[in-house]
C-alpha positions in Angstrom: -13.8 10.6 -10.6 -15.2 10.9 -14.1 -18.2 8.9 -14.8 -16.8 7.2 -17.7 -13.7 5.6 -15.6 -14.8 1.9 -15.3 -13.8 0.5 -11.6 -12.8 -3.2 -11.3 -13.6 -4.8 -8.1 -11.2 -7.6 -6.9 -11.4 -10.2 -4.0 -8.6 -8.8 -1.7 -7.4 -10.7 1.3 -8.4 -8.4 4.5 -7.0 -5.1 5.7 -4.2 -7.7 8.4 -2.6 -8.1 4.9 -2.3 -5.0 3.1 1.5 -4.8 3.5 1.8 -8.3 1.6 -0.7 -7.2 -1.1 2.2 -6.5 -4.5 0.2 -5.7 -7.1 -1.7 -7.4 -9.6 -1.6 -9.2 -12.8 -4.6 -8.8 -15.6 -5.9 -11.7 -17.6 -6.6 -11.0 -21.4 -9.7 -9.7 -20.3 -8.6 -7.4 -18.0 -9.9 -8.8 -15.1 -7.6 -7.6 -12.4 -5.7 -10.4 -10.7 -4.2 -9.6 -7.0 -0.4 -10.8 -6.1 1.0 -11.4 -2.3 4.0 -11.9 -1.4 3.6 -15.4 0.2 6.7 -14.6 2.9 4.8 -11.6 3.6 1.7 -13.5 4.8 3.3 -16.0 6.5 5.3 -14.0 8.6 2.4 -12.0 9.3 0.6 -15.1 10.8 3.7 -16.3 12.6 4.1 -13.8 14.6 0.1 -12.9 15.2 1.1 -17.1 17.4 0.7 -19.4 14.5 2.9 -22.5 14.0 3.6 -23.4 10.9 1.4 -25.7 10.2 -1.5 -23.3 11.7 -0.6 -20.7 9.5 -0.8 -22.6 6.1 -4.5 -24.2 7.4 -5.3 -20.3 7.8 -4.2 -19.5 4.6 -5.8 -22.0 3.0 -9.2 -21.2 4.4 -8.9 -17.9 4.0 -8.2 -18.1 0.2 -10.2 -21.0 -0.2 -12.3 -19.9 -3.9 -10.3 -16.6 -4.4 -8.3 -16.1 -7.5 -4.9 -14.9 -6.9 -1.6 -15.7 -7.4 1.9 -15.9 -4.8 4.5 -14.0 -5.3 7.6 -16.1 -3.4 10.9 -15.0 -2.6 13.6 -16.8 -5.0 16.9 -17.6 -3.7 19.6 -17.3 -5.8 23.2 -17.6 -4.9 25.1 -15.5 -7.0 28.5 -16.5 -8.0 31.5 -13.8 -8.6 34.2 -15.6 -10.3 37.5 -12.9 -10.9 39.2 -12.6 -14.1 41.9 -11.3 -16.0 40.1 -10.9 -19.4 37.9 -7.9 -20.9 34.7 -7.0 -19.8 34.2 -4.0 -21.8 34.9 -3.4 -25.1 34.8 0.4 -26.9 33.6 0.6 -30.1 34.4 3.6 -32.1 31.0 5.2 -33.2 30.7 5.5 -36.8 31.9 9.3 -37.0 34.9 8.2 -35.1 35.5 6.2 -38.0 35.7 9.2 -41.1 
């Protein structure tokens, strides 16, 4: 490592979590930002014998003053509808056209 490289350090969730840790996101100044996938973490918890409800409380204390942000899973429903009419139209490039 060259001594010129500049090393951010970052408040990381610990080592249980790794798997949930995405990436991170950098504020104008830089400063780097970690991102977990909140399904991830959760999981994680309920099957180390949290409930629900025990597995937010432990979330919550153990972000409690930590900057970072929660990456959740969206669901979308994705509607196919069939059609007779042109998807895809060719257009002749313009030494086609001489």
């Amino acid at each position: 490592m060259d001594d010129d490289t500049e090393v951010e350090m970052i408040e990381l969730l610990g080592d249980e979590y790794a798997d949930a840790l995405l990436g991170a996101v950098f504020e104008d100044d830089g400063t780097p930002v970690p991102c977990y996938s909140s399904s991830a973490v959760m999981n994680h918890l309920l099957l180390s014998g949290h409930d629900e409800d025990s597995a937010l409380a432990a979330v919550e204390e153990a972000t409690e003053g930590m900057k970072m942000l929660w990456i959740h899973d969206l669901e979308l429903e994705v509607e196919f509808v069939a059609d007779d009419k042109p998807h895809l139209t060719l257009v002749p490039s313009k030494k086609d056209l001489h």
